[in-house]
C-alpha positions as CSV (number, residue, x, y, z in Angstrom):
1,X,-9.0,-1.7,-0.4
2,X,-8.3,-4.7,-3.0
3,X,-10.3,-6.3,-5.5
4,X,-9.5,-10.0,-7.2
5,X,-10.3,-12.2,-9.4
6,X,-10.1,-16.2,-9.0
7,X,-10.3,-18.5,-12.3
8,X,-10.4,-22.3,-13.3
9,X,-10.1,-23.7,-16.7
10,X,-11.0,-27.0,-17.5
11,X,-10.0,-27.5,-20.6
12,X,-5.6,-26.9,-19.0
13,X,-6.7,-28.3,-15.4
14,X,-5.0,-24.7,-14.4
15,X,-6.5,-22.9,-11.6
16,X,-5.0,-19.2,-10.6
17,X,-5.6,-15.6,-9.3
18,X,-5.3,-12.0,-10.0
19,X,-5.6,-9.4,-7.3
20,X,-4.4,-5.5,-7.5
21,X,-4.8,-2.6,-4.5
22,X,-3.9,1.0,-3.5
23,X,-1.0,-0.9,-1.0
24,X,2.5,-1.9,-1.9
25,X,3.2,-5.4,-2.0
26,X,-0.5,-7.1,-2.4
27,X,1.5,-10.4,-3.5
28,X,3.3,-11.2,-0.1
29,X,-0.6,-10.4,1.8
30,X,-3.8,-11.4,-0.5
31,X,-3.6,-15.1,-2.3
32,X,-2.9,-18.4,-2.4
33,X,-3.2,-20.9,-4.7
34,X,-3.0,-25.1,-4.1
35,X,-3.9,-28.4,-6.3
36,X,-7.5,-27.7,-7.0
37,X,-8.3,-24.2,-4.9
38,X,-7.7,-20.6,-5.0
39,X,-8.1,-19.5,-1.7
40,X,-8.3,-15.4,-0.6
41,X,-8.2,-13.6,2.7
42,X,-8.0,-9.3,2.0
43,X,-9.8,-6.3,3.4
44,X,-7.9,-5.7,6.7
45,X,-6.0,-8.6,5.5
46,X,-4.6,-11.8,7.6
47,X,-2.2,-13.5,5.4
48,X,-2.7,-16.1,7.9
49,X,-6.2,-17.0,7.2
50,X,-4.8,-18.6,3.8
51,X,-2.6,-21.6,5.5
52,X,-6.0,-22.1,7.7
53,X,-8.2,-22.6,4.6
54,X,-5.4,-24.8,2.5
55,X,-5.2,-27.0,5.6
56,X,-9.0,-27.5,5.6
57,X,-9.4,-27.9,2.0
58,X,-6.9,-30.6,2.7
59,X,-8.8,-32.5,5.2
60,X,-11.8,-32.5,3.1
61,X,-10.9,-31.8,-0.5
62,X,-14.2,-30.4,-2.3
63,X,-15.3,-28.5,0.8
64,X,-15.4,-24.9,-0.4
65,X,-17.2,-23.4,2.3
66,X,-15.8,-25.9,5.1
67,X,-12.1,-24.0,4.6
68,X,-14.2,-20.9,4.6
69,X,-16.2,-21.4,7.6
70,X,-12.5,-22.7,8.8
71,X,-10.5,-19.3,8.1
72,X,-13.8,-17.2,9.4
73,X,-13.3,-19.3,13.1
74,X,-9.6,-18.1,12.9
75,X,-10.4,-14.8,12.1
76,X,-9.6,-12.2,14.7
77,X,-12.5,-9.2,14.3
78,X,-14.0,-10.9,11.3
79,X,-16.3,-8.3,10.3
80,X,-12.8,-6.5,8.7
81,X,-12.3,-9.6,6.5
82,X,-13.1,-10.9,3.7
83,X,-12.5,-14.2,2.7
84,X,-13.3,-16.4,-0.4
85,X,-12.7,-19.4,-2.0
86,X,-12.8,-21.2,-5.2
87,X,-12.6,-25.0,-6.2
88,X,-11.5,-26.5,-9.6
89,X,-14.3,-28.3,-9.4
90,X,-17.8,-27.1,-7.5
91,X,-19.7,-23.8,-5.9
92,X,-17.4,-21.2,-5.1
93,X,-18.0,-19.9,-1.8
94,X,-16.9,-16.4,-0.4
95,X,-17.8,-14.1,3.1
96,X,-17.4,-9.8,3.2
97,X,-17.3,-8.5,7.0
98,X,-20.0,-6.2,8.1
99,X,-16.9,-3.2,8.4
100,X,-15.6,-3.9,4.8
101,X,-15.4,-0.7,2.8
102,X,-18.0,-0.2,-0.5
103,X,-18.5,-0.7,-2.8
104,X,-17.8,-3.9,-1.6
105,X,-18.6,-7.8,-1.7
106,X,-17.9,-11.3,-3.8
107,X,-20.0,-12.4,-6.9
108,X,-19.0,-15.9,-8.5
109,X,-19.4,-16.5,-12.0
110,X,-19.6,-20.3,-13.9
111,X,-15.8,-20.3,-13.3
112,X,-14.7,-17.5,-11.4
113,X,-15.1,-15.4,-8.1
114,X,-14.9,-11.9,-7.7
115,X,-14.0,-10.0,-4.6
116,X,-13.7,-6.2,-3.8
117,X,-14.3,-3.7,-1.0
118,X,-13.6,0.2,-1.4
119,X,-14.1,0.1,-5.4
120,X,-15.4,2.9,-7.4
121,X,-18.5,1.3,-8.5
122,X,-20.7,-1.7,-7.8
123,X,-19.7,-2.5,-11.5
124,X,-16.6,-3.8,-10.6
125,X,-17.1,-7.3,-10.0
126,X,-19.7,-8.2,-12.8
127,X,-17.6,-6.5,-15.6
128,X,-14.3,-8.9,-13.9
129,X,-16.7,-12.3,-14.4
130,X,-18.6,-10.9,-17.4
131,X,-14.4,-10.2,-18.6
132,X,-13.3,-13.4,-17.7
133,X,-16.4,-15.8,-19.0
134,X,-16.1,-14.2,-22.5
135,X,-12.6,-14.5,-22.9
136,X,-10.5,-17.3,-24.3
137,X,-6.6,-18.1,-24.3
138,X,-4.6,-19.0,-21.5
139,X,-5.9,-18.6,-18.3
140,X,-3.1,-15.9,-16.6
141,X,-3.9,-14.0,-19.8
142,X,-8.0,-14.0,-19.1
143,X,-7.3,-13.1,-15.7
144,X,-5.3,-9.9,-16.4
145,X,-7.3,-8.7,-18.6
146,X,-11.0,-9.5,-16.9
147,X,-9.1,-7.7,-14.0
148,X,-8.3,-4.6,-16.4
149,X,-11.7,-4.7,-17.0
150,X,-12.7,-4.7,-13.6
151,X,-10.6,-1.5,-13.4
152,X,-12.0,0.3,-15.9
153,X,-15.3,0.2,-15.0
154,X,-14.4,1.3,-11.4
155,X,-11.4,0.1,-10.0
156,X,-11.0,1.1,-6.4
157,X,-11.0,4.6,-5.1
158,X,-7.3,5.3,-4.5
159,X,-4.9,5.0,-7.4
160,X,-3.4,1.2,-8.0
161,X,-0.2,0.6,-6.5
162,X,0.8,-3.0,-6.6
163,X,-0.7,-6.6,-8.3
164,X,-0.1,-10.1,-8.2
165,X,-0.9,-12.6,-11.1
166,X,-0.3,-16.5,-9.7
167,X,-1.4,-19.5,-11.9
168,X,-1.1,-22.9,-10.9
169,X,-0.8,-25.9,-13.6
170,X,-0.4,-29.6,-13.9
171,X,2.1,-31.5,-11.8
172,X,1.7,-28.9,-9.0
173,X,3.9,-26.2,-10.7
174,X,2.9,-22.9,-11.0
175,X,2.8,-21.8,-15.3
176,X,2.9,-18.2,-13.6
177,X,4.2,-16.3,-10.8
178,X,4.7,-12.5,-11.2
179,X,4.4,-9.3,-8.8
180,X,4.5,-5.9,-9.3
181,X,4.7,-4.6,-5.7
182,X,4.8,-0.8,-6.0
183,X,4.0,0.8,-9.4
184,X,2.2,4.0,-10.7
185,X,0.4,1.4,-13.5
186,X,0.9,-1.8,-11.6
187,X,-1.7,-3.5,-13.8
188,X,0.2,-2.4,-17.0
189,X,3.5,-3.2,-15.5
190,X,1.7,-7.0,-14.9
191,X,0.8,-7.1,-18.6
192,X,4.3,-6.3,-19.7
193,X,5.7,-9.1,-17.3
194,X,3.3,-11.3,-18.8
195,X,4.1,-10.9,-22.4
196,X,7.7,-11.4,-21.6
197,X,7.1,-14.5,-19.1
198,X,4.5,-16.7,-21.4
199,X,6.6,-17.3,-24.5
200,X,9.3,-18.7,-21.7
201,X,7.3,-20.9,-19.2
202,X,6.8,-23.8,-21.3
203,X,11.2,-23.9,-20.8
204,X,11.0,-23.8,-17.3
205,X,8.7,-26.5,-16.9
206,X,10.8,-28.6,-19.0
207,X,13.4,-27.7,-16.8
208,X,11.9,-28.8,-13.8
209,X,10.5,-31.7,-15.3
210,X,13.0,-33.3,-17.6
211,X,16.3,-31.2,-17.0
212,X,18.6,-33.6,-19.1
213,X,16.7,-32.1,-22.3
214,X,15.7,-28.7,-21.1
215,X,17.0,-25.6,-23.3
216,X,19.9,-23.3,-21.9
217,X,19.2,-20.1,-20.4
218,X,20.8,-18.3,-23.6
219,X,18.2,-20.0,-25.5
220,X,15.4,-19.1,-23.2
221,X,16.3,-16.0,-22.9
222,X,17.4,-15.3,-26.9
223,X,21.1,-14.4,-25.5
């Protein structure tokens, strides 16, 4: 009962995800992002699946469907999984288990993949990609909104509860981190975490970066 959205951007070499459900607390079960992959286990979700697939993109760095064909080995009762994965660089690849709830299923786009089960219409997933490939700005900002889109041309069939927006940038640091886990509007609640958050990550990258010049948190913060 989720439905996500994976996104690349060549032009900032940052790679990231979106996801929102009728759960609490999607971001501690649906995601992961590493240097060069996005990589997604939901349905009857095994957060476990997602160290399986980074390990195997790892071995073999490129291999889309290797780390999926890896996390669907480790799957226990696969047919409630679904599982998908997308490279900076390459096909995306992406599995829905026969048991999966409909709508359901994974669409990939030039530079995204889509995955949903239990939505409220099979328009879900094409209006996320159709979103997200018309869109321009940075890419945490295209992926909340494609996935808004997504939601109002369906969502899922239960009210939204809790979202997760993660985007990972140069030097292996992640330009955006942010959870809502339990929410009436947990997609608006995102947006307003976003707005506040963007103006501010540049700071803490310098912080992590070069610390000896990085502003104070007054400044950061406008205190």
């Amino acid at each position: 009962m989720t439905f996500s959205l994976a996104g690349r951007c060549a032009a900032s070499g940052q790679i990231g995800y979106v996801v929102a459900t009728s759960s609490v607390c999607v971001g501690a079960r649906v995601g992961a992002v590493a240097e060069g992959v996005v990589i997604f286990s939901q349905a009857r979700t095994d957060p476990r699946l997602h160290a399986v697939g980074l390990e195997a993109w790892r071995r073999a760095p490129g291999d889309a469907q290797g780390a999926l064909d890896a996390m669907k080995s480790h799957a226990v009762a696969p047919h409630w999984r679904q599982l998908g994965v997308l490279p900076m660089k390459g096909t995306a690849a992406h599995y829905t288990g026969a048991s999966c709830l409909g709508h359901c299923g994974g669409k990939a786009g030039a530079n995204t993949l889509a995955l949903g089960n239990f939505l409220g219409s099979d328009r879900v997933l094409p209006a996320m990609i159709d979103g997200f490939e018309a869109s321009t700005g940075p890419l945490a900002q295209r992926l909340l909104d494609a996935i808004r889109t997504g939601e109002a041309a369906g969502s899922e069939r239960e009210p939204l509860q809790s979202a997760s927006l993660v985007v990972l940038g140069a030097d292996a640091l992640k330009e955006v981190d942010l959870r809502v886990d339990f929410a009436a509007d947990p997609l608006a609640e995102m947006g307003r975490l976003l707005n506040d958050w963007l103006p501010k990550a540049g700071a803490y990258r310098i912080r992590a970066l070069d610390p000896d010049n990085a502003p104070s948190s007054a400044e950061v913060e406008g205190r």
